[in-house]
N, CA, C and O atoms as a CHARMM CRD file, in Angstrom:
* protein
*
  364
    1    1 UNK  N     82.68900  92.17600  80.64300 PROA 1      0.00000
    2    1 UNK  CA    81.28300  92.45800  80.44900 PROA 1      0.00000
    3    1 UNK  C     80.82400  91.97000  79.07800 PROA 1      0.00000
    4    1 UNK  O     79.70100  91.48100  78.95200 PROA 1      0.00000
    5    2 UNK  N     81.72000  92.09800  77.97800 PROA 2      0.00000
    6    2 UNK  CA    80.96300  91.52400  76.78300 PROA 2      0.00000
    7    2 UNK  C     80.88600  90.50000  76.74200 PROA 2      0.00000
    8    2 UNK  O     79.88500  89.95200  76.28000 PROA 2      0.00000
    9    3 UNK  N     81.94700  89.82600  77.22300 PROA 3      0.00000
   10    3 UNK  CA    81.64600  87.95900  77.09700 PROA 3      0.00000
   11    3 UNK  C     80.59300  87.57900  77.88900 PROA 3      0.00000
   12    3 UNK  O     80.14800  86.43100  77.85500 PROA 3      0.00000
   13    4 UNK  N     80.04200  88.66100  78.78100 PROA 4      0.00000
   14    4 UNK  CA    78.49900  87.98100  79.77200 PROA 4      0.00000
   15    4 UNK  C     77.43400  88.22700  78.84900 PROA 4      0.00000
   16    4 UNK  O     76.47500  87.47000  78.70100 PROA 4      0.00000
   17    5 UNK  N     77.65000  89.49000  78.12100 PROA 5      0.00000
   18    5 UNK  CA    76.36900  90.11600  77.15000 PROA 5      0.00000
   19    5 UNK  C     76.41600  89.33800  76.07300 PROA 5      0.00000
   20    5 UNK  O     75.38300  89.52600  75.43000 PROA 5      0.00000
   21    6 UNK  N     77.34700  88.28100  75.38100 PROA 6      0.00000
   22    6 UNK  CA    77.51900  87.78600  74.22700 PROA 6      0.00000
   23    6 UNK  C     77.35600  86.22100  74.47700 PROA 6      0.00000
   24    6 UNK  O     77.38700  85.40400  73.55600 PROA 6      0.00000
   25    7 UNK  N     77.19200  85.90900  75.72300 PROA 7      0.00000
   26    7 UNK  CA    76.37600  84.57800  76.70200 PROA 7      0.00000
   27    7 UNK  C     75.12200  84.57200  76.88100 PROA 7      0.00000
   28    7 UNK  O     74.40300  83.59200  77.07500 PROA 7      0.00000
   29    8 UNK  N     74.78900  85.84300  76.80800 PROA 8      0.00000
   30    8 UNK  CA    73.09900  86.01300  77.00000 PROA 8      0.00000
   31    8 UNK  C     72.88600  86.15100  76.18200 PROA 8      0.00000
   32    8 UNK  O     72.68300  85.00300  75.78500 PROA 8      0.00000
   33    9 UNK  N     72.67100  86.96400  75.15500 PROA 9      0.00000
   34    9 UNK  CA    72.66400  86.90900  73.46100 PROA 9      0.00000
   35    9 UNK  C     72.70500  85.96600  72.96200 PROA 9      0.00000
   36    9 UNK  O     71.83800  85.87900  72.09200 PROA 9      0.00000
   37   10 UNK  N     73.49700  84.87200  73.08800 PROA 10     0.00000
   38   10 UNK  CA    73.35800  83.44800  73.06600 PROA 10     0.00000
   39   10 UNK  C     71.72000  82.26700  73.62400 PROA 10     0.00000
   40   10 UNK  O     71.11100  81.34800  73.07600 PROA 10     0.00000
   41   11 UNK  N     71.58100  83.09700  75.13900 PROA 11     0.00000
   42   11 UNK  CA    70.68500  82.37200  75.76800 PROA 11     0.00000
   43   11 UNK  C     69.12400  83.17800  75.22600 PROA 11     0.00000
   44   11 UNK  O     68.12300  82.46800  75.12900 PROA 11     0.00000
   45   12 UNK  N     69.05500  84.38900  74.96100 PROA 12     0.00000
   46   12 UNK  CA    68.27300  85.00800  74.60800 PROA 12     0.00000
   47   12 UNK  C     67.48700  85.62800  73.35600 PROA 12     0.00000
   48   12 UNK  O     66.65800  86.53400  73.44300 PROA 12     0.00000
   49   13 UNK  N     67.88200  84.99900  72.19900 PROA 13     0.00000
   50   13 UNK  CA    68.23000  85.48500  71.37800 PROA 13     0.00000
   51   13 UNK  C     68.62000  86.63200  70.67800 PROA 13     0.00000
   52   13 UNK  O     68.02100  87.21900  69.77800 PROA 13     0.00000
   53   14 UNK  N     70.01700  86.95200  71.35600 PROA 14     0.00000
   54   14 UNK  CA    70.47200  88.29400  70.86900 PROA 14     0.00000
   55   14 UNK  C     69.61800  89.73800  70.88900 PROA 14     0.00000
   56   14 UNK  O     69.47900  90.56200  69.98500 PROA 14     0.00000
   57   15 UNK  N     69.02900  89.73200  72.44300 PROA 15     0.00000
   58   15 UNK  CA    68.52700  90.68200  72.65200 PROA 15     0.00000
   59   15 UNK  C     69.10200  91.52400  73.81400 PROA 15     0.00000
   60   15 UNK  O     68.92000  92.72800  73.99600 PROA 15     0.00000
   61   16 UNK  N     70.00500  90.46300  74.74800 PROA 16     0.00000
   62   16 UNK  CA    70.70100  91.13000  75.50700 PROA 16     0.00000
   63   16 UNK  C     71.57600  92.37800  75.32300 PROA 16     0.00000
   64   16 UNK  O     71.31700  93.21300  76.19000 PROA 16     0.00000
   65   17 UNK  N     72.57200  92.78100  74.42900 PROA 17     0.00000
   66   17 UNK  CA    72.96000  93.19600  73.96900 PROA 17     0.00000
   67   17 UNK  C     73.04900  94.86100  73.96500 PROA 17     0.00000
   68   17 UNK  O     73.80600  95.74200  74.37100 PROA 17     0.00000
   69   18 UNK  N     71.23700  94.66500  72.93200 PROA 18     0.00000
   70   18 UNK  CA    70.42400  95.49600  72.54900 PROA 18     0.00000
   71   18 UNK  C     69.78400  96.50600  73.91500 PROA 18     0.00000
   72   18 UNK  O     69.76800  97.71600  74.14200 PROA 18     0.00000
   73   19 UNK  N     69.29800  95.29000  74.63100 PROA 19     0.00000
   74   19 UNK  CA    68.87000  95.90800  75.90200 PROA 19     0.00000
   75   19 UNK  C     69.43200  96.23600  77.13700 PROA 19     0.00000
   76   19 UNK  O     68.93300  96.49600  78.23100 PROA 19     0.00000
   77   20 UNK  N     70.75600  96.15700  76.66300 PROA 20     0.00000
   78   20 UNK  CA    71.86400  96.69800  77.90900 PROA 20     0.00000
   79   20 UNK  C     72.02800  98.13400  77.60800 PROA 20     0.00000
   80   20 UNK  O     72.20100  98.77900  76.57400 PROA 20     0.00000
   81   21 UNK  N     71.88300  98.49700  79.22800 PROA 21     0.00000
   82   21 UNK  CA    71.66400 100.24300  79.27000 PROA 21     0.00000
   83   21 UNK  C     73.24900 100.54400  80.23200 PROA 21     0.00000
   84   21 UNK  O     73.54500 101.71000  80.49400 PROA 21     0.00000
   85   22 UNK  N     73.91200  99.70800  80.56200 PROA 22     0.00000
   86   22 UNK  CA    74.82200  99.83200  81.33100 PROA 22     0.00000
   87   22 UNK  C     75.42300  99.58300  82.64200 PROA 22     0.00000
   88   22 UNK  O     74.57300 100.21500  83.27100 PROA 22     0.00000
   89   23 UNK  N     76.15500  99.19400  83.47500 PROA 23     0.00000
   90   23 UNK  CA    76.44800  99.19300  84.70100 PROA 23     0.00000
   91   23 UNK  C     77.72800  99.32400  85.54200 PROA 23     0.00000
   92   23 UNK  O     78.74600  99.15000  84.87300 PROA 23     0.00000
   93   24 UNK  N     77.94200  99.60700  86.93400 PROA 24     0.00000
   94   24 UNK  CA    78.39700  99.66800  87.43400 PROA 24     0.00000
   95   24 UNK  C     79.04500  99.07000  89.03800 PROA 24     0.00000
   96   24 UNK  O     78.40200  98.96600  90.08300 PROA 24     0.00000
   97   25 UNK  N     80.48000  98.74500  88.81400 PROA 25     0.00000
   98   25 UNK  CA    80.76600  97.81200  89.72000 PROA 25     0.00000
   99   25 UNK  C     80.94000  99.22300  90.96500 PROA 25     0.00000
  100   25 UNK  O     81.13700 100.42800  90.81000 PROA 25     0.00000
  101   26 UNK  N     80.74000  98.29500  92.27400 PROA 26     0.00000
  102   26 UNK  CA    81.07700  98.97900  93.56200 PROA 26     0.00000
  103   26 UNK  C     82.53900  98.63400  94.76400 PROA 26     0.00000
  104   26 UNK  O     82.51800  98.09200  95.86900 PROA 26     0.00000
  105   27 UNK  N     83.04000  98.88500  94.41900 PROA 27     0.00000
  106   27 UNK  CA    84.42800  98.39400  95.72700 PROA 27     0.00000
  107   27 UNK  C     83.86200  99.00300  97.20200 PROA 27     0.00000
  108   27 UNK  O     84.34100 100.06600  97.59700 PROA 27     0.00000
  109   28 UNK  N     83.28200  98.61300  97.65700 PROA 28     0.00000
  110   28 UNK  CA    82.60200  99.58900  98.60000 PROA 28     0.00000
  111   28 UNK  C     84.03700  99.76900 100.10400 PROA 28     0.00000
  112   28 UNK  O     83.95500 100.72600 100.87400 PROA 28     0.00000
  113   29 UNK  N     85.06400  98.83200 100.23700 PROA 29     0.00000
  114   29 UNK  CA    86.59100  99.10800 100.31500 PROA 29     0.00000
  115   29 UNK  C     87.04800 100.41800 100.42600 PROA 29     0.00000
  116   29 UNK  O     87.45900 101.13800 101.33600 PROA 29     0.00000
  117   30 UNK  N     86.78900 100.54300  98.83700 PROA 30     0.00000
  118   30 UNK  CA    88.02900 101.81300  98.64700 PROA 30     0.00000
  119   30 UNK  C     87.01900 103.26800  98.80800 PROA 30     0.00000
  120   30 UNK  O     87.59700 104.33000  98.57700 PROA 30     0.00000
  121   31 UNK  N     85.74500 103.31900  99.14100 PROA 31     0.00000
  122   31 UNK  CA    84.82500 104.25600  99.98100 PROA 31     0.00000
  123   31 UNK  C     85.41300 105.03200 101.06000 PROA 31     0.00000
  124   31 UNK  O     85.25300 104.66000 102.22200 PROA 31     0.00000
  125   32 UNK  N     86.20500 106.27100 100.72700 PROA 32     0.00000
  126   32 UNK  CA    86.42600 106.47600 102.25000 PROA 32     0.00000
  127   32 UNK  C     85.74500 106.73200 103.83800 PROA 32     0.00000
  128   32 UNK  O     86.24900 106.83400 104.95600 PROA 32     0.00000
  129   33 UNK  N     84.77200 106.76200 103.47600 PROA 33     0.00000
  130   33 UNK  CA    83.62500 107.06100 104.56900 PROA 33     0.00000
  131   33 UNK  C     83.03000 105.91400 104.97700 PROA 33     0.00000
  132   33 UNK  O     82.26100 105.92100 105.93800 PROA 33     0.00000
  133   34 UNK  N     83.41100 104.44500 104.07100 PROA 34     0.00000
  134   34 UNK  CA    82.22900 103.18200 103.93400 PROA 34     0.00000
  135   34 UNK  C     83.78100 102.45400 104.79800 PROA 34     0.00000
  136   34 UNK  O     83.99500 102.29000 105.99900 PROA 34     0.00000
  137   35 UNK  N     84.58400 102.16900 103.66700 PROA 35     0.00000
  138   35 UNK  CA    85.34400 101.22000 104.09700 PROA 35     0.00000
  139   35 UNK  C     84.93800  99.71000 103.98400 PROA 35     0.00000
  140   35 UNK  O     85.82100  99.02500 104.50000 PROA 35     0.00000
  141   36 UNK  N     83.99100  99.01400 103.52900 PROA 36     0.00000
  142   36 UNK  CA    83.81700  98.04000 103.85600 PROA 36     0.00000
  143   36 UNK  C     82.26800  97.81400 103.11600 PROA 36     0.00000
  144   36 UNK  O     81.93800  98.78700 102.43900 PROA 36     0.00000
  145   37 UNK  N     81.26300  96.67100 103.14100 PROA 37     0.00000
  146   37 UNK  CA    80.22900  96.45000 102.71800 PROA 37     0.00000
  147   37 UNK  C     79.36900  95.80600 103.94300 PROA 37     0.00000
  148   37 UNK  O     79.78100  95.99500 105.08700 PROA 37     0.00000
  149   38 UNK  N     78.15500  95.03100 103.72300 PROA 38     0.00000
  150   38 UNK  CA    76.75700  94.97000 104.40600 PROA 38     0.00000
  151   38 UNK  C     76.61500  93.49700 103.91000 PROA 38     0.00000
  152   38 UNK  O     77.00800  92.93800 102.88700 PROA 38     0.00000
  153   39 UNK  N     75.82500  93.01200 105.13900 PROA 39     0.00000
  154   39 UNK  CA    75.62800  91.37000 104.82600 PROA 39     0.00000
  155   39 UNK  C     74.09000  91.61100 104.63000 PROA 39     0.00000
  156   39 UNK  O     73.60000  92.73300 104.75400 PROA 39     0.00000
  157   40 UNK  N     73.38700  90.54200 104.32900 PROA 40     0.00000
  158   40 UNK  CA    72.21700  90.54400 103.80300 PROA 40     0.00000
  159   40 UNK  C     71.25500  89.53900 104.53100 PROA 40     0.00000
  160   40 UNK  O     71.24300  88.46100 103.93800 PROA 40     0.00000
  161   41 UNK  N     70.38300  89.57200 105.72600 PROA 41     0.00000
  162   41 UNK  CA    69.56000  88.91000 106.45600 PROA 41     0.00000
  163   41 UNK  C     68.33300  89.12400 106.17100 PROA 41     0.00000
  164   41 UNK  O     67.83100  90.22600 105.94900 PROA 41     0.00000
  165   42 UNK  N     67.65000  87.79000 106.16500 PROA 42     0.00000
  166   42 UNK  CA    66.13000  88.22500 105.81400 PROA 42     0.00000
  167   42 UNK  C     65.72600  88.18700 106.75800 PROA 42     0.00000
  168   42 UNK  O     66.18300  87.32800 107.51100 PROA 42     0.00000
  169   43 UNK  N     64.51500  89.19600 107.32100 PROA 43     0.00000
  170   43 UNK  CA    63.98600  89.34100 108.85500 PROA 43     0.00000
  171   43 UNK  C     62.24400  89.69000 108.06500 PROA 43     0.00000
  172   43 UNK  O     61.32200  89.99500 108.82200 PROA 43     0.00000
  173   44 UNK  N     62.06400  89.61700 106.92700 PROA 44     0.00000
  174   44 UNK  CA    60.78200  89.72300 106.13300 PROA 44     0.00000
  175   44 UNK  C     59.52200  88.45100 106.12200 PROA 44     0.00000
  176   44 UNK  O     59.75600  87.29000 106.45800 PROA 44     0.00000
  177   45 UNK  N     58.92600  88.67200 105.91900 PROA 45     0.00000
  178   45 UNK  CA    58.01100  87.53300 105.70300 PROA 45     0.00000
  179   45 UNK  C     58.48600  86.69100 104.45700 PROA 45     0.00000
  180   45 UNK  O     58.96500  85.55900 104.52400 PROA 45     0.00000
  181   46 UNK  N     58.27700  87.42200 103.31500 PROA 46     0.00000
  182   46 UNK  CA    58.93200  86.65600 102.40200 PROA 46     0.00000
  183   46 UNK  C     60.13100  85.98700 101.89400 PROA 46     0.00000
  184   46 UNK  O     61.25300  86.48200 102.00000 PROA 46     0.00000
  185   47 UNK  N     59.80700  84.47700 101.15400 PROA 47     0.00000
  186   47 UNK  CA    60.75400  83.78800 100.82400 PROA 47     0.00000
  187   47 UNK  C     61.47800  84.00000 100.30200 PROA 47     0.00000
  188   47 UNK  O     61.20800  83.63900  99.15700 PROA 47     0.00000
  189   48 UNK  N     62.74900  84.57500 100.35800 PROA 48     0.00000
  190   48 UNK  CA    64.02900  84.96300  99.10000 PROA 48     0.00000
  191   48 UNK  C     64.17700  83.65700  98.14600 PROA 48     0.00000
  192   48 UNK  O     64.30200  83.72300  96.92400 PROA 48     0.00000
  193   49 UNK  N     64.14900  82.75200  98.72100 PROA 49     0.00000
  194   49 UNK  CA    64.25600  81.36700  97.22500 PROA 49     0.00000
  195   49 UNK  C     63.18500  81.52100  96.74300 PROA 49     0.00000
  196   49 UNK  O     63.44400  81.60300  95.54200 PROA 49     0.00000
  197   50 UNK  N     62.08400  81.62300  96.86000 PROA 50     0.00000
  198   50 UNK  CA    60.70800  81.81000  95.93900 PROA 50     0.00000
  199   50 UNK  C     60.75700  82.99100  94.99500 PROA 50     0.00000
  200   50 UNK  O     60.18700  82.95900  93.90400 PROA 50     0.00000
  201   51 UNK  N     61.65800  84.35700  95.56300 PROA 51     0.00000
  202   51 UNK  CA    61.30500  85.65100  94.97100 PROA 51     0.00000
  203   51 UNK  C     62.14200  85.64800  94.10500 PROA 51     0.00000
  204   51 UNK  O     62.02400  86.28300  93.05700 PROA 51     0.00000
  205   52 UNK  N     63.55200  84.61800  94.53700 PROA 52     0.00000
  206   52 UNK  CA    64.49900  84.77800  93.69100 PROA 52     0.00000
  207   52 UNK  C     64.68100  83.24500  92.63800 PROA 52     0.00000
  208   52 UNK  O     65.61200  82.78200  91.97900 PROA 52     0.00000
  209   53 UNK  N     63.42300  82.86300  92.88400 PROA 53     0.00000
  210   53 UNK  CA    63.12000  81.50200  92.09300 PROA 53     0.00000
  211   53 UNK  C     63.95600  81.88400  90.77100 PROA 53     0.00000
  212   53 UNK  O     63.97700  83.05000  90.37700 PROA 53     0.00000
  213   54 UNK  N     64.81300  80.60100  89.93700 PROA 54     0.00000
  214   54 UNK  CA    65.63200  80.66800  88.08400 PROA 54     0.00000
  215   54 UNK  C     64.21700  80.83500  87.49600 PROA 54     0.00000
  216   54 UNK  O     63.09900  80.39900  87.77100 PROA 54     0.00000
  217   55 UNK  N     64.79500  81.73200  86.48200 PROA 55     0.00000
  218   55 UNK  CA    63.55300  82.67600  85.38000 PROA 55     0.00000
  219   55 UNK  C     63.66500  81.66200  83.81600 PROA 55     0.00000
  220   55 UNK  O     64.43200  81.70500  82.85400 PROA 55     0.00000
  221   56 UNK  N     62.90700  81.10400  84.04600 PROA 56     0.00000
  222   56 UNK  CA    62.44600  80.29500  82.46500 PROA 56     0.00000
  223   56 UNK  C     64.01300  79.39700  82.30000 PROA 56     0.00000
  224   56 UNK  O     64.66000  79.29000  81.25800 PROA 56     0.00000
  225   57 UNK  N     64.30500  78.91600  83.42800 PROA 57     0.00000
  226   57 UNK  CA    65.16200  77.58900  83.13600 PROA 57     0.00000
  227   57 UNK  C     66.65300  78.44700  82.64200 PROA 57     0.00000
  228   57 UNK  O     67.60300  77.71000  82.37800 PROA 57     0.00000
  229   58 UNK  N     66.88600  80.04500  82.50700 PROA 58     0.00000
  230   58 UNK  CA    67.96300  80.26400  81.83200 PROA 58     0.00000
  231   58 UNK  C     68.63000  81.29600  82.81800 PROA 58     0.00000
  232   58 UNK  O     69.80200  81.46200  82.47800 PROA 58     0.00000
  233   59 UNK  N     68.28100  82.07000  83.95300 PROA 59     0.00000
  234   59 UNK  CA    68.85600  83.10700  84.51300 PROA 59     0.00000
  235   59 UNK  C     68.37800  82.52300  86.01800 PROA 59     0.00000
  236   59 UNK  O     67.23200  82.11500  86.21000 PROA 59     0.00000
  237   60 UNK  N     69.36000  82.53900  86.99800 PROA 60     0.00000
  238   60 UNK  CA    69.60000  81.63100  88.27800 PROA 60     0.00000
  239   60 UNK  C     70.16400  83.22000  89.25700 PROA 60     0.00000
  240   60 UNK  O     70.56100  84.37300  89.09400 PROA 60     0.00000
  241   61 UNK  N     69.93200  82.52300  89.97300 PROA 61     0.00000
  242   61 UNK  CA    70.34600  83.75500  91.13200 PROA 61     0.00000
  243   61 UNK  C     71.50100  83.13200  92.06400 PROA 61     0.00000
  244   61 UNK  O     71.65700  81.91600  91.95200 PROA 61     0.00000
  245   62 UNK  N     72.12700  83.65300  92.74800 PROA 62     0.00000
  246   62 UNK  CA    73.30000  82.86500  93.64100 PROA 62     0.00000
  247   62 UNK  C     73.35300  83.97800  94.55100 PROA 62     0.00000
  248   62 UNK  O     72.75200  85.01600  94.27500 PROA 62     0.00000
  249   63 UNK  N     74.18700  83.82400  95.88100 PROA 63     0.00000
  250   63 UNK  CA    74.38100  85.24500  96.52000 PROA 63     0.00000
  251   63 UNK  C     73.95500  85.11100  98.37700 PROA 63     0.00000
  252   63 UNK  O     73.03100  84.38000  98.73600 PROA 63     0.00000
  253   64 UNK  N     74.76200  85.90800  99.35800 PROA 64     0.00000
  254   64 UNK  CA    74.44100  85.53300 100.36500 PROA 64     0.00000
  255   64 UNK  C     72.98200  85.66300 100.84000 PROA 64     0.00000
  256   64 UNK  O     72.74100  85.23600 101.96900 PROA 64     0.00000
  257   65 UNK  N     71.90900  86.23600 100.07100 PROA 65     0.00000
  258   65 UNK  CA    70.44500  86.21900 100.51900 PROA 65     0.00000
  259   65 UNK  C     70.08800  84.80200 100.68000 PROA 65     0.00000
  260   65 UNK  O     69.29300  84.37400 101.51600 PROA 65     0.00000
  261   66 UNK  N     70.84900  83.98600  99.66300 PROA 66     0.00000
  262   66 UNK  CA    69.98100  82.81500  99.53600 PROA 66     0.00000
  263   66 UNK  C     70.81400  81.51400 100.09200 PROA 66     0.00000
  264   66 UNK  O     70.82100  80.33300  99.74300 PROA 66     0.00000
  265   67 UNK  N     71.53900  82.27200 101.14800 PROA 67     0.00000
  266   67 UNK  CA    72.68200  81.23600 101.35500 PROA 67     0.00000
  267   67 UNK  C     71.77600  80.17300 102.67900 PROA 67     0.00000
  268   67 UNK  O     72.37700  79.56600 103.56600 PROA 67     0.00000
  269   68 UNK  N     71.02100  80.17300 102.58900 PROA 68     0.00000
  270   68 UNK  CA    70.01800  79.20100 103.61100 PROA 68     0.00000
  271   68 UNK  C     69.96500  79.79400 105.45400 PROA 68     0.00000
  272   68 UNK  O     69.54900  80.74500 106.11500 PROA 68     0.00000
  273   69 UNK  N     70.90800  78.10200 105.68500 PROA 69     0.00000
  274   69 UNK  CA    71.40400  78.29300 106.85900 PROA 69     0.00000
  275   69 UNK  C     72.49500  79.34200 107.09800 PROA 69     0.00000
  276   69 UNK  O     72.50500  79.88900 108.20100 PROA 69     0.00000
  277   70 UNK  N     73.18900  79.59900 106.41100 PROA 70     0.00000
  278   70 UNK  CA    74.59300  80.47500 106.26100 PROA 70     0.00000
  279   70 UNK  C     74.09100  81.77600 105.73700 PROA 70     0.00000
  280   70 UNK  O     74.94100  82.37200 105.07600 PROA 70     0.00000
  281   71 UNK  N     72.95500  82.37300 105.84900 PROA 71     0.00000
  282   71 UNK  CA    72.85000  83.12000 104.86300 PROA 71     0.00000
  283   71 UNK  C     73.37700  84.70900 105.73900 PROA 71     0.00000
  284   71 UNK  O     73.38600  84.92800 106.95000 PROA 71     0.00000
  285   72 UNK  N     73.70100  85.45200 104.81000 PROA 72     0.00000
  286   72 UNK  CA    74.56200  86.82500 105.06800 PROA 72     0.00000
  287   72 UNK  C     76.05300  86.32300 105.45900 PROA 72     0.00000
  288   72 UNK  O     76.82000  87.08800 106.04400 PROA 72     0.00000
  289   73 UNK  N     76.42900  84.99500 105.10700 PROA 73     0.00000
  290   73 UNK  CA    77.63700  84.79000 105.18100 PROA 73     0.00000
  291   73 UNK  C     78.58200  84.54300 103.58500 PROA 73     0.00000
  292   73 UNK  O     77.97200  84.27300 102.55000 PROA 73     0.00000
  293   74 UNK  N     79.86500  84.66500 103.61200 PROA 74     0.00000
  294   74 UNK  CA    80.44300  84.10100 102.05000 PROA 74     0.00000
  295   74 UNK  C     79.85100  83.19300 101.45200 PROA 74     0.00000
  296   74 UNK  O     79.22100  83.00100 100.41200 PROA 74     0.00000
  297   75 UNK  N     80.44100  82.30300 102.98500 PROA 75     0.00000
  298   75 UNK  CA    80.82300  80.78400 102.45900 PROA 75     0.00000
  299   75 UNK  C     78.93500  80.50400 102.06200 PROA 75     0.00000
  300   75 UNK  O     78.63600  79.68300 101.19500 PROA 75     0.00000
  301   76 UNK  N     77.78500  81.33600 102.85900 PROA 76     0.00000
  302   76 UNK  CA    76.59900  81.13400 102.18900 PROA 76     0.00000
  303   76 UNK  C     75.91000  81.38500 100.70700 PROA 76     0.00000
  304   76 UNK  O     75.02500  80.88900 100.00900 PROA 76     0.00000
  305   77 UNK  N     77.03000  82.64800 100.65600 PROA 77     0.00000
  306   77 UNK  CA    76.69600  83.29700  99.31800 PROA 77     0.00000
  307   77 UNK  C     77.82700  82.06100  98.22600 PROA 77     0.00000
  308   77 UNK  O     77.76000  81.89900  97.00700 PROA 77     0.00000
  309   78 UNK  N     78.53900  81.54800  98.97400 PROA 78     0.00000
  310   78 UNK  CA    79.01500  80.30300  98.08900 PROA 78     0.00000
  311   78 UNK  C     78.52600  79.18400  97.81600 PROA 78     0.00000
  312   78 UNK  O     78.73600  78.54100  96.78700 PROA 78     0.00000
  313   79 UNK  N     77.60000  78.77600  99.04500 PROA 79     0.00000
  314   79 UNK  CA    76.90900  77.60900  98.40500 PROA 79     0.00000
  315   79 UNK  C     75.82500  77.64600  97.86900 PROA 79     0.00000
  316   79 UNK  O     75.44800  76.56100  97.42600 PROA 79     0.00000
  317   80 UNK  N     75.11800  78.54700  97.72400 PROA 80     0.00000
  318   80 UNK  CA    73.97600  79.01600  96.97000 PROA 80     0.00000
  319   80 UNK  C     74.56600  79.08400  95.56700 PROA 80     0.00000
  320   80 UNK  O     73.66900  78.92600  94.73900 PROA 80     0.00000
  321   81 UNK  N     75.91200  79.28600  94.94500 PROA 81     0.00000
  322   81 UNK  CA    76.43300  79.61200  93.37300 PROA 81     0.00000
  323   81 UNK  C     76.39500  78.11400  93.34200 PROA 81     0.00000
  324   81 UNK  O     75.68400  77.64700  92.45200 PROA 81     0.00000
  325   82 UNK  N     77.02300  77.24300  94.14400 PROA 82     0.00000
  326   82 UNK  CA    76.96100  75.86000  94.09200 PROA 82     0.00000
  327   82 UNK  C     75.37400  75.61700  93.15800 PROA 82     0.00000
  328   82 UNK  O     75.11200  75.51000  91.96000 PROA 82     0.00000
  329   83 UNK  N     74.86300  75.60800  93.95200 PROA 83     0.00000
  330   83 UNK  CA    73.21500  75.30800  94.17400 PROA 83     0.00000
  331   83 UNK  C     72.72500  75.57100  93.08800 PROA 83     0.00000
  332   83 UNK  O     71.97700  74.81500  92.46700 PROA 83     0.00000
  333   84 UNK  N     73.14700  76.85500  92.67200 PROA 84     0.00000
  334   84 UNK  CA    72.25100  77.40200  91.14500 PROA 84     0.00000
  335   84 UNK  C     72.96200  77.01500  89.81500 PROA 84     0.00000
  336   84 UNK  O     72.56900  77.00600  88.64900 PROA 84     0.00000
  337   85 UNK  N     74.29200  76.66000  90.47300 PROA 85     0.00000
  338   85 UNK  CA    74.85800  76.12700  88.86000 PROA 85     0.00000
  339   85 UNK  C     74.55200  74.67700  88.99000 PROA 85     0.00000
  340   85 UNK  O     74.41800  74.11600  87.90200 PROA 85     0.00000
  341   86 UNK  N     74.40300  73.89700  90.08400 PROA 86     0.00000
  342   86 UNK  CA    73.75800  72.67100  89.61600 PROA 86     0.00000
  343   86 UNK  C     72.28100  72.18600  89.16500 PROA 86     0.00000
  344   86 UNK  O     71.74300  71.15900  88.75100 PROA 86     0.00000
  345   87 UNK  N     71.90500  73.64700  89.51400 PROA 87     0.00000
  346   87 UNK  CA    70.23600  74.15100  88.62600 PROA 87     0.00000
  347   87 UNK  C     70.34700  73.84500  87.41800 PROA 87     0.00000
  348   87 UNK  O     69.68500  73.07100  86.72700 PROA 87     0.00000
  349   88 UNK  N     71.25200  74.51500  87.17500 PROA 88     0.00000
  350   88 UNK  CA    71.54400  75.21100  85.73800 PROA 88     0.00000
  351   88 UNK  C     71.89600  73.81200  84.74500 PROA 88     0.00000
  352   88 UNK  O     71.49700  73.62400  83.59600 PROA 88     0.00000
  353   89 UNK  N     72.67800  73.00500  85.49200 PROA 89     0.00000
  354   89 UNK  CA    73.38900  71.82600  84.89200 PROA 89     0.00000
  355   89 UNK  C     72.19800  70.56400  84.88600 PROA 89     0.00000
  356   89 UNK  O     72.21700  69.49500  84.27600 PROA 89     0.00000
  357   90 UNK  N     71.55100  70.92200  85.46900 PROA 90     0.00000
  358   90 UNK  CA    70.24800  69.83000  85.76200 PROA 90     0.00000
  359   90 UNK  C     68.96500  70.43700  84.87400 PROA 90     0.00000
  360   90 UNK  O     67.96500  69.71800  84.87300 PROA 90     0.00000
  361   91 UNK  N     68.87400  72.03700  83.90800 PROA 91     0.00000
  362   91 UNK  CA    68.24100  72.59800  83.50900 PROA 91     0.00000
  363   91 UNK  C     68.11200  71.44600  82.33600 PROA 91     0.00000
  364   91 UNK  O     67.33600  71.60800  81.39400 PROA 91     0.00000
């Protein structure tokens, strides 16, 4: 976690940091009642690439929402990280 907060602090000028209130990871796995996690389909009107449009050229989104054709799948939520780090590299 600090080397992400000390990357943004970098990209932000050292405000990330400051304005981190905290977080928490989920194994939703080791849930005994869950067992497992939820795929993510849009059935909405709205565009998830528009909503989840990169914020001022420096913060990109990746993830199975935005996995297109594949989307609520891995390999979708994989080519979308593709996608946004060649954003990022083309920023």
């Amino acid at each position: 976690m600090n080397d992400i907060l000390s990357e943004l602090n970098e990209m932000f000028g050292g405000v990330a940091k400051a304005s981190f209130s905290g977080a928490v990871v989920q194994n939703w796995n080791a849930e005994q009642h869950i067992q497992g996690s939820y795929s993510m389909e849009n059935r909405s009107p709205y565009d998830l690439s528009e909503i989840l449009a990169p914020v001022s050229g420096k913060v990109f989104f990746a993830g199975e929402a935005l996995g297109g054709d594949a989307q609520s799948t891995v390999h979708g939520a994989a080519f979308s990280a593709i996608s946004a780090v060649e954003k990022l590299l083309n920023e």
